[in-house]
N, C-alpha and C positions, 0 to 999 in steps of 0.2 A: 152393514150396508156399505155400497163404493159408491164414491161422487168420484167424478174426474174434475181435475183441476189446473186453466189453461191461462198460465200464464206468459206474459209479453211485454214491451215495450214501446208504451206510444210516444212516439218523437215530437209532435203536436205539442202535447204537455209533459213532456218529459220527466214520467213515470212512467216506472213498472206496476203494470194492471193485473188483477186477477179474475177469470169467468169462471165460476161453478156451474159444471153441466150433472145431469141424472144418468144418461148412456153415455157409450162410446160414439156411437153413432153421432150422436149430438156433441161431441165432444170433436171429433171428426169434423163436424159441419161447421164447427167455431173456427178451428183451424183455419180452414178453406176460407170463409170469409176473414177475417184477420188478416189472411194474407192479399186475400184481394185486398184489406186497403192498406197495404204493404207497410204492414207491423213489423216489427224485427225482435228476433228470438224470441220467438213459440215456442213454448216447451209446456206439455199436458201429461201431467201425471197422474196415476190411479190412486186414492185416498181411501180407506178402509177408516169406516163412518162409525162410532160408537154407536149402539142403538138404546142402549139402556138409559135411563135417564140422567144420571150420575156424571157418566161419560160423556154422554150428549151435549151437557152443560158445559161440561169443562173444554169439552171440543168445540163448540161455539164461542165461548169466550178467550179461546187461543186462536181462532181464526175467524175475526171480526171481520 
């Protein structure tokens, strides 16, 4: 399975944030807003999602 993963930097609370989206599309659409509320360095990567349960686990608790 792909999640996209769009990560940024909010200067507000100066952290780097992370959004999980399901499409590109959506992933897309984060973008666009983020940048309207003029986030800095967006960067959205594709993520290949273990699906079996095994993987799943260990994928979720490395990316809390």
């Amino acid at each position: 399975m792909k999640l996209y993963k769009t990560g940024y930097y909010d200067d507000e609370s100066n952290e780097h944030k992370v959004v999980w989206t399901g499409t590109q599309a959506d992933a897309k659409a984060e973008e666009k807003q983020l940048k309207g509320a003029f986030m800095r360095h967006i960067l959205t990567t594709p993520v290949d999602v273990p699906v079996d349960k095994a993987g799943l686990l260990g994928f979720l608790n490395e990316n809390q």
